[in-house]
N, C-alpha and C positions, 0 to 999 in steps of 0.2 A: 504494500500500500504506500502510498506517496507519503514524504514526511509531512506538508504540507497540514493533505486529510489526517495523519495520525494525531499531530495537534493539534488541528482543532475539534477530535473525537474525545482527545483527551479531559479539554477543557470543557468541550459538553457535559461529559460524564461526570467532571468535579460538580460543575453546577448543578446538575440533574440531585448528584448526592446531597449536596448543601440545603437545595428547597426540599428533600424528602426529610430531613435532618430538623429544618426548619419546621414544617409541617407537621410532625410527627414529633415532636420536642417534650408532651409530656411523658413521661421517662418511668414516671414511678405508677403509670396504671400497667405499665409490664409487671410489674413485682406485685401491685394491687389484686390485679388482674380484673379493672375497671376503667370505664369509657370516661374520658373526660366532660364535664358536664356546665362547662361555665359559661359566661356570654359570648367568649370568643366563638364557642361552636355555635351559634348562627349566623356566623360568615361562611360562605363558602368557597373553597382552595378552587381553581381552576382548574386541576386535573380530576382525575380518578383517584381518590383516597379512603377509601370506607370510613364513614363515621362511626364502624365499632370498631375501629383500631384501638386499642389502648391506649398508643402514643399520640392517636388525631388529636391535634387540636382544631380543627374547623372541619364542618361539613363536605362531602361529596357533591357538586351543583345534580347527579343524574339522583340519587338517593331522595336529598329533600326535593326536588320538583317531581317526585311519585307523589312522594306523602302528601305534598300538599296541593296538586293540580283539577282535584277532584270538587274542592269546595274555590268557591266565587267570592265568598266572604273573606277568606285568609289571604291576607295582603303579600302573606310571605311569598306565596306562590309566584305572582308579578317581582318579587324581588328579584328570585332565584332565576326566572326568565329572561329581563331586565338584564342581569350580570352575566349571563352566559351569551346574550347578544353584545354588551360592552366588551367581554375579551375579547368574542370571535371579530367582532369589527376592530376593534386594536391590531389584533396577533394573528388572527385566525389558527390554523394547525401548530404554528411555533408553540402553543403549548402541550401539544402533544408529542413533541422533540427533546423540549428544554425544563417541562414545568407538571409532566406526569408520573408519577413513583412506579407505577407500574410497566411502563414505558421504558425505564430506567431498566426492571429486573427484565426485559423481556429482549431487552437490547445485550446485556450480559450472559444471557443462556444463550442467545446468538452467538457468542461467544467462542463458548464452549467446543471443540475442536471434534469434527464428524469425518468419515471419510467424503471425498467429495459428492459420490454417488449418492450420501443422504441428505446433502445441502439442498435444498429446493429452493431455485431462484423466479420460478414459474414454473405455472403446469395450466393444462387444457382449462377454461374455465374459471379461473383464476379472477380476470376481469369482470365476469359475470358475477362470482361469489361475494365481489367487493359491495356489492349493491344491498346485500344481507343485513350490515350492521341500519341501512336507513331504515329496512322493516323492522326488525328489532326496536327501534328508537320511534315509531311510528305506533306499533301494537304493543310491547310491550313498557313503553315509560310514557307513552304517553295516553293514549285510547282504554287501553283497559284501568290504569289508576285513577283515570278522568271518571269512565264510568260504573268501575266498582270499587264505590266508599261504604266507611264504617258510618256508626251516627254522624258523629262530628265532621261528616265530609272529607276524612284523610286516604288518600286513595293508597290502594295496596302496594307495598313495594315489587313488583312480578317480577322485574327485570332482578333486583338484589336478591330476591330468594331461589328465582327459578334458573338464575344465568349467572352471574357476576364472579368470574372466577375472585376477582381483586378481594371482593369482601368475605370471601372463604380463607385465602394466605393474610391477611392484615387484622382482620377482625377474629372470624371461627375460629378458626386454628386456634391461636393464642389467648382467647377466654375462655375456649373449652377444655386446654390444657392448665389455666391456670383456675378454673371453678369443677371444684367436685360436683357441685349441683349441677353443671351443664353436662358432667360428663356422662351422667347418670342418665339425660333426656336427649340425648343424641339419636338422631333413629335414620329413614331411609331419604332424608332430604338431605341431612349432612354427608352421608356418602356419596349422594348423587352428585352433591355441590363438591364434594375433593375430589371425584371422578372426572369432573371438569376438568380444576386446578390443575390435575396430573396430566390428563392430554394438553391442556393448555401448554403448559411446560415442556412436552414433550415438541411440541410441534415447534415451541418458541426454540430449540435448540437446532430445530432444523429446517424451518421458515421466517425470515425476520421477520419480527411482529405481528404474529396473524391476529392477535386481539384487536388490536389499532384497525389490522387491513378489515377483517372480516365482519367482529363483532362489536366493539365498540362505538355504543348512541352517543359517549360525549364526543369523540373525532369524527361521528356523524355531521351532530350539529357545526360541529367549528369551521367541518369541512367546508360547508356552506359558505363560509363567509373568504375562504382564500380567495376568490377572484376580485373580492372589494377590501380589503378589509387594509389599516392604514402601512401596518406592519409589510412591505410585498417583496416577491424576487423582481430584476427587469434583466433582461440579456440584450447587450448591447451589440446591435446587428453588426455594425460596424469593426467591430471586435474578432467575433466569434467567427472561425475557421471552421465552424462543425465538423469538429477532429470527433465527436461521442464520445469523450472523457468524462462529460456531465453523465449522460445518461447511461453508462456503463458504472458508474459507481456511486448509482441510485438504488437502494436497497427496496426501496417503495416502488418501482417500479415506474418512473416518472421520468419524462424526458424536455428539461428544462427550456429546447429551444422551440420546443413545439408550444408549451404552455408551458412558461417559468411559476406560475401559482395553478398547478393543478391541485384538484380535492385533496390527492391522496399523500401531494408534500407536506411531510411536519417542521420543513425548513431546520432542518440538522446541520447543511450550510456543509455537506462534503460538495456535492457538485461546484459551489463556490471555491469553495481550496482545493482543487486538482485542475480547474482550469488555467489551460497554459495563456492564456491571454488575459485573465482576468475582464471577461466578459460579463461574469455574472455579481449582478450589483443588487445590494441591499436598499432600499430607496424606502421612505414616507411618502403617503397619499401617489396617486395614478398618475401618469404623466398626460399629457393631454393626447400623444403622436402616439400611446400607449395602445393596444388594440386589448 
């Protein structure tokens, strides 16, 4: 890999660890073996973070906008909305590169050294499967919490109980290893939910990111907003030789001079550092000559 791309993989990674560090900071509901419960947790983090972590200290945006999409009255809900359209128009997908914890572990078991033949850098279908995580984020976080509530209006979380690997490794795991009373009420939802976890992993060690590509509603929503949103790529025509140094060491699948802000960029910024002309440019707000 180019020294270029290895340093600025590097310095992703510190940051990446930093906000999961930051995020996850309280320290002693490990040892408690309790969620943190104070006002900071009605903020919610931009990424993927289970609010039953131990260490959360702030909300999941996909979590609380279940709970609370279902009633009209609870203002929270327009909050949680509200701020997931504020990042995505900021940053769009760069939080799903720079500012996801799970994103983080999933980019690391990438890592993890396979023989070639089980690397999977595509396969048949691939582009078609991408389309998955917007049903997900359609049916389950948003239409069925919307219209199956408890009294008080809080729609069910379906997506966190029935899907989420994150909130299985962050949350499950580590309250039901640290509470004897949960371990006692464990039954066939919590294996189904580690059943996930386990193929998730497995596949992360041998597809980069298929949580990101496949199933995740928040890189759903964000995706949305990469073609507008202030944070963008632009590749400068002028520049660019189309040698396919970007698009050859795009792990997403993304090919920068066709569409520098496609959906499916989390703007991780290799395609930036392996170009031999420095073609590809980080820029505010759209250019006007911009297509």
């Amino acid at each position: 890999m180019d020294k270029k791309v290895k340093k600025s993989e590097r310095f992703r990674h510190f940051f990446q660890v930093l906000w999961a560090v930051i995020t996850n900071s309280y320290l002693i509901g490990f040892v408690r073996g309790k969620i943190y419960q104070g006002k900071i947790k009605n903020v919610c983090v931009p990424g993927m973070n289970c609010y039953s972590c131990p260490g959360a200290v702030a909300a999941c945006p996909i979590g609380a906008l279940q709970a609370t999409i279902g009633s009209y009255e609870y203002k929270f809900a327009f909050y949680v909305a509200g701020f997931m359209i504020l990042v995505g128009t900021i940053m769009g997908r760069f939080v799903c590169g720079w500012l996801c914890p799970f994103g983080l572990i999933q980019d690391l078991l990438n890592k993890i050294p396979l023989p070639s033949k089980l690397k999977v850098h595509t396969f048949k279908g691939d582009k078609q499967l991408r389309w998955l995580k917007y049903v997900i984020l359609l049916v389950f976080v948003i239409l069925l919490p919307l219209y199956l509530t408890d009294m008080i209006g809080q729609g069910y979380p379906w997506f966190c109980k029935l899907i989420c690997p994150v909130g299985t490794l962050e949350g499950g795991i580590p309250l039901v290893l640290l509470n004897e009373a949960m371990r006692a009420t464990v039954g066939w939802l919590y294996a189904w939910k580690n059943i996930i976890l386990v193929v998730t992993i497995l596949l992360s060690i041998m597809i980069y990111r298929p949580f990101c590509k496949y199933i995740c509603p928040l890189g759903a929503i964000y995706s949305l907003f990469n073609p507008v949103s202030i944070l963008r790529y632009r590749v400068d025509s002028e520049k660019c030789v189309n040698c396919g140094a970007c698009a050859n060491v795009c792990k997403m699948g993304c090919n920068p001079v066709n569409n520098a802000n496609s959906l499916e960029c989390i703007r991780c910024g290799k395609c930036k550092a392996i170009c031999p002309t420095s073609a590809i440019k980080i820029q505010l707000f759209k250019n006007k000559a911009e297509k």
